[in-house]
N, C-alpha and C positions, 0 to 999 in steps of 0.2 A: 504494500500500500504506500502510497505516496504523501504524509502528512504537507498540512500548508505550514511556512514556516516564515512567520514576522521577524525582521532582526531590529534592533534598539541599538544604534550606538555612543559609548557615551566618551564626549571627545577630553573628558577629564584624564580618565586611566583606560584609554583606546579597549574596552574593552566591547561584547558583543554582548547582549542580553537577546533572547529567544523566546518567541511564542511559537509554541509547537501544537498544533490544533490537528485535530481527525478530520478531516472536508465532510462525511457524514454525520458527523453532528456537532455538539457543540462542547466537549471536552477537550484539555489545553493542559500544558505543560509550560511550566516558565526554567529555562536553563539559565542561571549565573548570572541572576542578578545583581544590582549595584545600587549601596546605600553611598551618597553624597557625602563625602569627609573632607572639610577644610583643617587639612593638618597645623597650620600655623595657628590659628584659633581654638581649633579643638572642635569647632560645631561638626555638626551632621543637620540634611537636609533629605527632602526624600523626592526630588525633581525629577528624577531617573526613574525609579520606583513608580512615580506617578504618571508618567507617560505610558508605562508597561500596563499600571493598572489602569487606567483611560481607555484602551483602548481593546483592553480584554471586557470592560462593562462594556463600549460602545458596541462591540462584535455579541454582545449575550451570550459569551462564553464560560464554562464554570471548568476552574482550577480541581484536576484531578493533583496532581504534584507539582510543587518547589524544589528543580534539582539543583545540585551541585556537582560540578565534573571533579572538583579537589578545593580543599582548603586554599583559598588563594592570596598571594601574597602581593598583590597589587591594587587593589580595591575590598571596600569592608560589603558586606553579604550585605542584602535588603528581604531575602526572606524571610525573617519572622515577621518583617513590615507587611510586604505580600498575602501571606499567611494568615496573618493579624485579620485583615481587609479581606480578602478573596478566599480564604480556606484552603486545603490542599495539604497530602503529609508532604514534609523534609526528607529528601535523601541523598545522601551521600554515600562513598565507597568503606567499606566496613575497614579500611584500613585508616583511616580518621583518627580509631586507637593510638597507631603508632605515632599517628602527628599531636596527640593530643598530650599522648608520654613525651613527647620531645618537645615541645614548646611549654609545657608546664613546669620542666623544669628550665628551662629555657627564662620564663619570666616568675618562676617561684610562684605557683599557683597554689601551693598549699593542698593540703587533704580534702579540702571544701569543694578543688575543681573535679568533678566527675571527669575520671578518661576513658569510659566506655562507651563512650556514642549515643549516651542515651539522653544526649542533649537534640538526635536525631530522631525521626518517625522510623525512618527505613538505612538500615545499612546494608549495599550488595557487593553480592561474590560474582568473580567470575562465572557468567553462566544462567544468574540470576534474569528472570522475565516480570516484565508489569507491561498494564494496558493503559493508552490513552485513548478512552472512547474504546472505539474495537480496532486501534492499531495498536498491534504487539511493539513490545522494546527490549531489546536486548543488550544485558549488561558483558562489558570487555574491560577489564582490567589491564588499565595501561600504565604501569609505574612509569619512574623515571623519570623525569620534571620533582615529582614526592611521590611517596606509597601508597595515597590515599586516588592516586588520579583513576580516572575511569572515560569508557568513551559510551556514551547510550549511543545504538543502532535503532533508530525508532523509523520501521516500516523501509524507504530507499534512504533515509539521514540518518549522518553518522555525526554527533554533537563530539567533539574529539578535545575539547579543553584550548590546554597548552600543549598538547603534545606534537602536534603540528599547526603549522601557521600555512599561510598562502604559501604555493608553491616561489615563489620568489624570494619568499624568507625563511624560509627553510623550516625551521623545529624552535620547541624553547629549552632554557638552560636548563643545565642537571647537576648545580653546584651547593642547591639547598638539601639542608642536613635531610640524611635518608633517599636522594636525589643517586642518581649511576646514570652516565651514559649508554653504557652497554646494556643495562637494561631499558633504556630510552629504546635505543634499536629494535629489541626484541619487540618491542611495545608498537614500535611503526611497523614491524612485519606483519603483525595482528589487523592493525587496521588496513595496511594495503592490501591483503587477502580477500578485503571484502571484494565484491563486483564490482567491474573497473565502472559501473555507471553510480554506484553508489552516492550520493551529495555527502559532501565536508562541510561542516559549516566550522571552524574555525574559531577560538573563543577572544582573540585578540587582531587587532592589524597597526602595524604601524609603517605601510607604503615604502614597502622597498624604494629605491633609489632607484629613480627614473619611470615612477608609478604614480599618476597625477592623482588620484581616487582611491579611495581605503575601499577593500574588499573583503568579504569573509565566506566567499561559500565558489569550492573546486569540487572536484573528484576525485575519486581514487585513480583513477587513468591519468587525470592531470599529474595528481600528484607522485605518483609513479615512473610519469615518462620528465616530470621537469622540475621537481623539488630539487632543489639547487645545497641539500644536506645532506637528499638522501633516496634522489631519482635514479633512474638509469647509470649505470656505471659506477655507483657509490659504493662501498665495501663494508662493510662493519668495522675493518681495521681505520677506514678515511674516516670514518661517523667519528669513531670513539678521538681520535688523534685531534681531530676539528672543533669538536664538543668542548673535549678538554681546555685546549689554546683558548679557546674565546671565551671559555666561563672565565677562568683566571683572570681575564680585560673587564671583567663587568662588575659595575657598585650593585649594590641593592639598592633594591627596588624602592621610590620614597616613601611608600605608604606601607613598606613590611610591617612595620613594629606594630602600629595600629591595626592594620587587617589581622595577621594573626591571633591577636589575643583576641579578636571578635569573632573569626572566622571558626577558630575551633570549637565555640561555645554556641555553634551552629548559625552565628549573626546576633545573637547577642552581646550586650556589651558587659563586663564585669559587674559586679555585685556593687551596690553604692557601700561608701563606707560610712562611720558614725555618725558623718554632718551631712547624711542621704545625698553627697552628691558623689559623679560614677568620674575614675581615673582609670587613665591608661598608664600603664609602665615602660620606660626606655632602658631593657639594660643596656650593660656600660663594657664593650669589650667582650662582647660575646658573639654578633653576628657578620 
């Protein structure tokens, strides 16, 4: 089946937000959305959020799920905003755990932070299936970027995160803790195996060099014969050698500190402390 699929982009944290609807009827999926964070202030806004919800009422469509491809380290979640408003369970890749043991000690989250995902409605395994409306989705476990990533196959789209970008920009980094190149590879052979007509939608873009127009949706044929990391000709020994060199060149990301500590707590934000109002933490020498 061929689901319709709305894209949101938000030109804050170039990232891609997704309406994924069944054309016979009116159940929807929202993929990786994005709560508004002015880091220098500290606010949050939900402008992004409201465009996605705008326009899921205007269509009369009802929210079967709020997913998540991985804990993301460049923009803070909007799903429990979503959620709050439009109803829908939360899911994420059951390996969440592992991000949740790692960044909790990461920013000393204490006995209080839950790391078993049960901050989530659904956590899936490779293999796992869910419906939107009556197109099937299928779960693929794609590490490598982090442990928690995943790719939903919902119907001929394949929602793929960060694990591939448009073919012109090849893949994302795999230099955050828990993060392998070589398992990044293994993770893009999975998705290329799908049918070369299969749609990418992509969960990022930020316009190759010499690309006038951000773009987020290829195929596995595209990205096959012209991914420029890891198309035609590329080896797994080039991947891993390539991966490596250029993660080494890259800062973090500006909004990590912030995204994570919200991200893992499924898009909430920390607990307020005595004077009921809510902080985030910056450790010092650690990422």
């Amino acid at each position: 089946m061929k689901p319709d699929v709305t894209a949101f982009f938000d030109d804050a944290t170039n990232t891609i937000t997704y309406v994924v609807r069944d054309p016979q009827g009116s159940k929807c999926a929202v993929v990786d959305s994005v709560l508004d964070f002015d880091y220098a202030s500290g606010r949050t806004k939900t402008e992004s959020a409201d465009a996605v919800i705008d326009f899921i009422k205007a269509e009369g469509l009802e929210v079967e799920w709020v997913l998540e491809t991985h804990a993301h380290a460049d923009h803070l979640s909007a799903a429990p905003y979503i959620q709050q408003k439009l109803g829908g369970k939360l899911g994420i890749g059951r390996n969440i755990i592992m991000v949740q043991e790692t960044f909790g000690k990461v920013f000393n989250e204490g006995t209080e932070f839950e790391r078993d995902g049960s901050q989530f409605d659904a956590l899936f395994d490779e293999g796992d299936s869910f419906h939107i409306g009556q197109i099937r989705a299928d779960v693929l476990h794609t590490p490598g970027h982090t442990p928690a990533c995943l790719t939903y196959v919902i119907g001929d789209a394949a929602f793929v995160g960060d694990t591939l970008f448009m073919p012109d920009f090849g893949t994302a980094r795999c230099d955050f803790p828990g993060g392998s190149a070589e398992t990044m590879y293994e993770s893009v052979q999975k998705i290329l195996a799908l049918p070369d007509e299969t749609r990418i939608f992509v969960g990022h873009d930020y316009k190759a060099p010499g690309r006038e127009d951000y773009a987020w949706e290829s195929t596995v044929g595209e990205q096959k014969a012209r991914n420029v990391h890891v198309g035609t000709g590329k080896t797994r020994e080039d991947f891993v050698r390539m991966r490596t060199e250029r993660d080494a060149t890259l800062g973090m990301p500006k909004l990590i500190i912030p995204s994570l500590q919200v991200n893992i707590r499924a898009g909430q934000m920390p607990p307020a402390e005595d004077n009921g109002k809510v902080y985030l933490k910056v450790p010092v020498d650690q990422l």
